[in-house]
C-alpha positions in Angstrom: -38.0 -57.8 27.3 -39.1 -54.9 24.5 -42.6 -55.0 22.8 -43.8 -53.9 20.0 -45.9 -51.4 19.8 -49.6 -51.8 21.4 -51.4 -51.1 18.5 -52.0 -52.6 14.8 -51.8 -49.1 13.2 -49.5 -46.4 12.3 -48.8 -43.9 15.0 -47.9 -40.6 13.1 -45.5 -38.1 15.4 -44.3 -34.4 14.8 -40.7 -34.5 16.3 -38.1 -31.5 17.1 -35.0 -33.1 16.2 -32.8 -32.7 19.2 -28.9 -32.7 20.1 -27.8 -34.3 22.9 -24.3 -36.1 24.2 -26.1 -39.2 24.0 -26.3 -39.2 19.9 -22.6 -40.0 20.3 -23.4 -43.9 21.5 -25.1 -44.0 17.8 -28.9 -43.2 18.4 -30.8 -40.6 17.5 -33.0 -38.2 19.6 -36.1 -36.1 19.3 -38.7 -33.9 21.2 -42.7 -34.6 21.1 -45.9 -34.0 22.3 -48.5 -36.9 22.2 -52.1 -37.4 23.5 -53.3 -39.5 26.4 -55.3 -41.6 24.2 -51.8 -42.3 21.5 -49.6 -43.6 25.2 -52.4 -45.4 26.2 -53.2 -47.3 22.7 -49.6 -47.4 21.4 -46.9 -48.3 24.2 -47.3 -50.8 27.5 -45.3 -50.8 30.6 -42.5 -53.2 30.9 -44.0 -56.2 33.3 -42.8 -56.6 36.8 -40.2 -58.9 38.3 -42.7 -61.2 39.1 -43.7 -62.2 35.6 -40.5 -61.1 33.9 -37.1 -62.3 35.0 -35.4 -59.6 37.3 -32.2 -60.4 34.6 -34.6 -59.5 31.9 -35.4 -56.2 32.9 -34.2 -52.6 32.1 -36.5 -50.9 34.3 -37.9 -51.0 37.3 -40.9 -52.6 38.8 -44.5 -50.4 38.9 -45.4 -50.5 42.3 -49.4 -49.8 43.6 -47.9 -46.6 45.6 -46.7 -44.4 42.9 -49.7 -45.2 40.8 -52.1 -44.8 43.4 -49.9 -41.0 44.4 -50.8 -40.0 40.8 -54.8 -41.2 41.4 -54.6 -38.8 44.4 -52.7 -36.1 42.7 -55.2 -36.2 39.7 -58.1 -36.3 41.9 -56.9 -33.3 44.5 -55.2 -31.1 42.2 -57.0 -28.2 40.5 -54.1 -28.1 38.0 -52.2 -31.1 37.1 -49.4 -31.1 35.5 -46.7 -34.0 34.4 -42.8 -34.2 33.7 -42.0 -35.9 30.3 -41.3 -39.4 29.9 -38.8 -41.1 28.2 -39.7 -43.3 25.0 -37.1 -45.8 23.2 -37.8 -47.3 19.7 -35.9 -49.2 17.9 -36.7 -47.3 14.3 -39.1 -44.6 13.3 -40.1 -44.2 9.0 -39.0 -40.1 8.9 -41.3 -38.7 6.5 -41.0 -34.9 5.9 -38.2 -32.2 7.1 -39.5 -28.8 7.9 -37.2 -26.4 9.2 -39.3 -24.0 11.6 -38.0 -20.8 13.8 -34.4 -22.6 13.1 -35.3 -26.2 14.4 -35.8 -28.9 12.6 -39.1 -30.4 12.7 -39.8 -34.2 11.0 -42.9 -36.1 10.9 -42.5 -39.5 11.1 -44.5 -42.8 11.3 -43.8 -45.5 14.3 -45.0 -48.4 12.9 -46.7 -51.3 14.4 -43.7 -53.3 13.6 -41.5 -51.3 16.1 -40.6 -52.3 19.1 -40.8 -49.7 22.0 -39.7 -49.0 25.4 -40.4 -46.5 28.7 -37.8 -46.1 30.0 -39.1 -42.8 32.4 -42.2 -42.4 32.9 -44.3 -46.1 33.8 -46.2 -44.6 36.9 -47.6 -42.0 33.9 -48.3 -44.6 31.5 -50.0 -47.2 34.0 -51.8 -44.2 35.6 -53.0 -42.9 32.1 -53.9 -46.1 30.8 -55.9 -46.7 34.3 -57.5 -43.1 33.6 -59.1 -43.9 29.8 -60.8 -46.9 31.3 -62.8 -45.1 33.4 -66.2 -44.3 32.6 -66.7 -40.6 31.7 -62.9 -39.8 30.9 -63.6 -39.6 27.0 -62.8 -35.6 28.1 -59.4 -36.7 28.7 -58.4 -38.5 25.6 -57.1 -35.2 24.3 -54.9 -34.5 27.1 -51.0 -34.2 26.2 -47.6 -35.4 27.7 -44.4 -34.5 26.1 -41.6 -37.4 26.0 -38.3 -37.8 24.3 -37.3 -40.1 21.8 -34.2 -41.5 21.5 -34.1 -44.4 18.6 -31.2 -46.6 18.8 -31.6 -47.4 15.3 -30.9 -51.4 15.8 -32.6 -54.3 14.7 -34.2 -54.8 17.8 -33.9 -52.8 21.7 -33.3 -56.7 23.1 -29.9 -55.8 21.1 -26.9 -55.9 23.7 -26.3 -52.3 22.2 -29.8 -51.5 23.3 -30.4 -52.6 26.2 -27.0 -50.9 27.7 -28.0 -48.0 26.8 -31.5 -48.1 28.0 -30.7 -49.2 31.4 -27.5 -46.5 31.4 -30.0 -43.5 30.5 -32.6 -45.1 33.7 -29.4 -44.7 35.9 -28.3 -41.6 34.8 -31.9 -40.3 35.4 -32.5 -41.8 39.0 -28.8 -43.0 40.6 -27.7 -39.4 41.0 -30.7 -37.7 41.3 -31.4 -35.5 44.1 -34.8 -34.4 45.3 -35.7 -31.6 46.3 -35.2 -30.7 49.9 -39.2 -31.5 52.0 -38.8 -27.7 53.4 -38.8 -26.4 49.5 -41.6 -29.2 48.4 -43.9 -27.9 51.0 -43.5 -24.3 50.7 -44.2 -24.2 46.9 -47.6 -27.1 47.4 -50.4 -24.3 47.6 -52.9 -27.3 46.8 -52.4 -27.8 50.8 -54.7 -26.4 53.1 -51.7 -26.8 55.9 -49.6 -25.2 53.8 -51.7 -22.2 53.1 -52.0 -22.2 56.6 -48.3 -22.1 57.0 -47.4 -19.8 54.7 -49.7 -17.3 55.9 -48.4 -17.4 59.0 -45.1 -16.6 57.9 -46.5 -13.3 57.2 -47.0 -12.5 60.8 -44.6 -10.1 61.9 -43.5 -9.6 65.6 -41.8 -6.8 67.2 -41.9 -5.0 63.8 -39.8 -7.4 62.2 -41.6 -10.4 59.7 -40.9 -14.0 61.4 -40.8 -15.5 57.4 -37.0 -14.3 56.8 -36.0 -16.6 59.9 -37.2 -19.4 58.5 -35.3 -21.4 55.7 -37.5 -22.1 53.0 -35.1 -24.0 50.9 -34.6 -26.4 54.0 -30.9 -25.2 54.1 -30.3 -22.7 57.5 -28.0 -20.0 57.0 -26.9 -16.9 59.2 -29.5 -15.4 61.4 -32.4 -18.2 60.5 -34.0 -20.4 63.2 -35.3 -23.6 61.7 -36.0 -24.8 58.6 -39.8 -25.0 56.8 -40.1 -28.2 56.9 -39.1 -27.8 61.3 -41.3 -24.8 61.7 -44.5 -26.8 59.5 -44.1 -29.6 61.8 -44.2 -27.3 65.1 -47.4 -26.0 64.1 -48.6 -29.8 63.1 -47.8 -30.4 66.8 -49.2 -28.0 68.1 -52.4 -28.6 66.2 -51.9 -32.0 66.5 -52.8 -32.9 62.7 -51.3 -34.5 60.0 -50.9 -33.4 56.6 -53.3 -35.6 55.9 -56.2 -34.8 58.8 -56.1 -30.9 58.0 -57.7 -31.5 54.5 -60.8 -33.2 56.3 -60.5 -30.8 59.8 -59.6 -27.1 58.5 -62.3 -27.8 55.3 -64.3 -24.3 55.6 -63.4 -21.0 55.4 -64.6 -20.3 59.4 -62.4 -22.8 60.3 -59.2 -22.0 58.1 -59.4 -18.2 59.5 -59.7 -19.4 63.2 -57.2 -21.8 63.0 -54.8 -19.4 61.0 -55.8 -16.6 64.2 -55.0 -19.3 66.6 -51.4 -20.0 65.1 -50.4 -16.4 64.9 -51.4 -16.1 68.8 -48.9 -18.6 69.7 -46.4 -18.0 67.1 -46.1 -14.1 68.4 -45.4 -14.8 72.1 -42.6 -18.2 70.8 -40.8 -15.2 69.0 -41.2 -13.1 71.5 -39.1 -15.1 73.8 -36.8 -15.8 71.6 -33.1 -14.5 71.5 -33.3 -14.0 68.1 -30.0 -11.7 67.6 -28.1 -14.9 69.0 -28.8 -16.4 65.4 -26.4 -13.8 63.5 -23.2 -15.2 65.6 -22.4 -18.2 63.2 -19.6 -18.8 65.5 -22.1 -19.7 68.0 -24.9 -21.1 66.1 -24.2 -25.0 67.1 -24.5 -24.2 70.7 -27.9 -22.8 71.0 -31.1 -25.0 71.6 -34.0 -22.9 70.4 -32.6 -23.1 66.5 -32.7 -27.1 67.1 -35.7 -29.2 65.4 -36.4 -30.8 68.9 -36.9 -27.3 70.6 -39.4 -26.8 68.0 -41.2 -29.7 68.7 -41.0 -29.2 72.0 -42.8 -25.8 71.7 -45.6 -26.9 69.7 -46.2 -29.6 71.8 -46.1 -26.7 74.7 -48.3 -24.8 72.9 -50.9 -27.6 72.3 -50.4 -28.0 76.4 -51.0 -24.5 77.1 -54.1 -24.2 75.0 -55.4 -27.3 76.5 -55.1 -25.8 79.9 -56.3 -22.1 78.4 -59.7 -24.0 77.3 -60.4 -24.6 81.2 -59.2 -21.5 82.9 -59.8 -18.1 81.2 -57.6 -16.3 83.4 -54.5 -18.2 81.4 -53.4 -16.2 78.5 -50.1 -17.0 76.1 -48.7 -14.5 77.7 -47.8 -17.6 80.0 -44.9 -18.3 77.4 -43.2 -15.3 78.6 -42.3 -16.9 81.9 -39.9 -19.4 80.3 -36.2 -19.0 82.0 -34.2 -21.5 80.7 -30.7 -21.7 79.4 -32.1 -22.3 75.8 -28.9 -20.6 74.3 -26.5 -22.8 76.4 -26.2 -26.4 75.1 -23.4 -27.1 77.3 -25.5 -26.2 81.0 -25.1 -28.7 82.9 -29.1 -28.0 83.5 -29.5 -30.2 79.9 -27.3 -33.0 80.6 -28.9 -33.1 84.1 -32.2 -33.5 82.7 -30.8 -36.2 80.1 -31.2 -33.1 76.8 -27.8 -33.7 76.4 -24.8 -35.6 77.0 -21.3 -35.6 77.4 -19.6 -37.3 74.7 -15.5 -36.7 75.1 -14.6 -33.2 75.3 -17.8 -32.2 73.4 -21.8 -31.6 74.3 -24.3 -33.2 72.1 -28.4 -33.6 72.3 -30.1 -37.2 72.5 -31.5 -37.6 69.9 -35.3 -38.0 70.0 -35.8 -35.8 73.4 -38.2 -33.5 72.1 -41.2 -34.7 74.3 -39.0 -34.3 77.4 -37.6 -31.2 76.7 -41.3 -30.2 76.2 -42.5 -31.7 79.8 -39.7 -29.7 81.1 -40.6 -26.4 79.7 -44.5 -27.4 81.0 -43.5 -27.6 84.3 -41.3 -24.5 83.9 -44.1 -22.7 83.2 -46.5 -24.6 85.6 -48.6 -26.0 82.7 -50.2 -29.2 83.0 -48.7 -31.8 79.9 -50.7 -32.7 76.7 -51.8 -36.5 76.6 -49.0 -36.9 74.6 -46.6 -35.9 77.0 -48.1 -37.2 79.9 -48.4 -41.0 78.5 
């Protein structure tokens, strides 16, 4: 069900017309800008399944979790920045034509007898309109979000015209979309103090040679990388043994960012040292090693957490005790790994269990002689 819009006066817009494939279903489409305050007073979010009939609905339902992502993001962020959203109407009054820098630019008047839709962008809206009605927020009245406008140009969007084309353009937005990979999201989210951490120790270079080129920051492995971001973030979050979530509140002071950064490096230059790197180059041979896989990652950071541990009681232990690792970790198919239940036999081919990171970690512990993490030992 469509509403009319919120408010009992005019809504004036400055619109780029735009062309786009969808004008050949008979609407018509534009480009704006609009304050916080004009979403907020003039357009409301389609209600949820459990007032509205599921049948009813174009969109779908506003849940507590993507509203309460964008409270976070607005309160963490020291830049924030939104996506457009998607507005249908049903008519808008055009009242001028301008032609600027060779587009054309109309205002134009929604009036309070339109009726309105969101079809993208109802975690904004509900989040915006939550914002305004906060005390001490009159700052952020003037805020903007662009949207597009597509006006089917029917007596009402309830229309059976309308409402195809509303639910076809939520589909075409969401049913194909793909997100982007977590390795890429990661990498680029400064705001992070773990990722700060991260990416600076991508800087550290071992043996002359940068560890950062090994590591696939688009989350997609190629030819002569080891893991991906996303693998190599969650090594160190073993090894640290934080969340995303616990850094913000642990690493929170500049002393403590530098140390842990320092402390990071130290482990991440003797794992590299080990490593047979130049094995990563032979793509033939890529699927058969073990320390490119994500649970030979995890099982060194949870080593490393061990080995610190154990460094904390005995100064005489160094991470030079990494070193002393001599196992077939470019052989998937020793019979060492299936022995030790790594991997299994599965017809004429090798493969790893799945979820065997903690006892590949014990194993490389009591390789080295290093007593387990609590983890490993439960």
């Amino acid at each position: 069900m469509t509403t009319q819009t919120t408010s009992n006066q005019d809504l004036l817009l400055a619109l780029f017309k735009s062309k786009e494939g969808i004008e050949s279903l008979g609407v018509t489409t534009y480009e704006g800008v609009m304050t916080f305050k004009e979403l907020a007073e003039h357009f409301t979010v389609e209600a949820n399944s459990d007032q509205l009939s599921e049948d009813q609905k174009k969109q779908r339902d506003v849940d507590a979790p993507r509203v309460n992502g964008l409270k976070k993001y607005w309160g963490t962020s020291p830049g924030t920045v939104f996506p457009n959203i998607t507005l249908f109407a049903n008519k808008i009054a055009v009242k001028e034509t301008h032609t600027i820098a060779g587009k054309t630019m109309n205002t134009a008047v929604l009036e309070p007898n339109c009726e309105t839709f969101i079809c993208d962008g109802q975690g904004r809206t509900t989040f915006i309109q939550w914002l305004l009605n906060q005390e001490g927020t009159d700052e952020f009245n003037n805020h903007t979000i662009s949207y597009k406008l597509i006006v089917t140009n029917t007596e009402s969007l309830d229309t059976e015209k309308a409402t195809k084309i509303i639910k076809q353009t939520f589909a075409d937005y969401h049913v194909n979309q793909k997100s982007p990979s977590a390795s890429i999201s990661k990498y680029f989210n400064s705001n992070s103090v773990l990722t700060r951490v991260v990416n600076e120790c991508l800087e550290l270079s071992v043996n002359d040679k940068k560890i950062k080129p090994y590591i696939a920051l688009q989350g997609k492995i190629k030819t002569g990388q080891l893991w991906t971001y996303q693998q190599f973030t969650t090594m160190l979050q073993k090894f640290l043994n934080i969340t995303q979530a616990s850094a913000e509140k642990e690493i929170n002071t500049e002393d403590k960012y530098q140390g842990t950064v320092k402390l990071c490096k130290a482990f991440l230059s003797r794992v590299f040292d080990i490593m047979p790197l130049h094995e990563l180059d032979d793509k033939s041979n890529h699927s058969n090693l073990i320390f490119s896989r994500a649970i030979f990652a995890n099982a060194l950071g949870y080593v490393g957490r061990s080995l610190f541990d154990e460094m904390l009681d005995n100064e005489k232990l160094s991470w030079d005790s990494i070193k002393q690792l001599n196992l077939p970790i470019s052989d998937k198919e020793d019979p060492h790994w299936q022995k030790c239940n790594v991997t299994m036999k599965d017809g004429d081919s090798v493969k790893i269990i799945k979820g065997t990171d903690k006892r590949l970690a014990y194993l490389i512990c009591r390789e080295l002689r290093i007593y387990p993490c609590e983890e490993l030992a439960a």
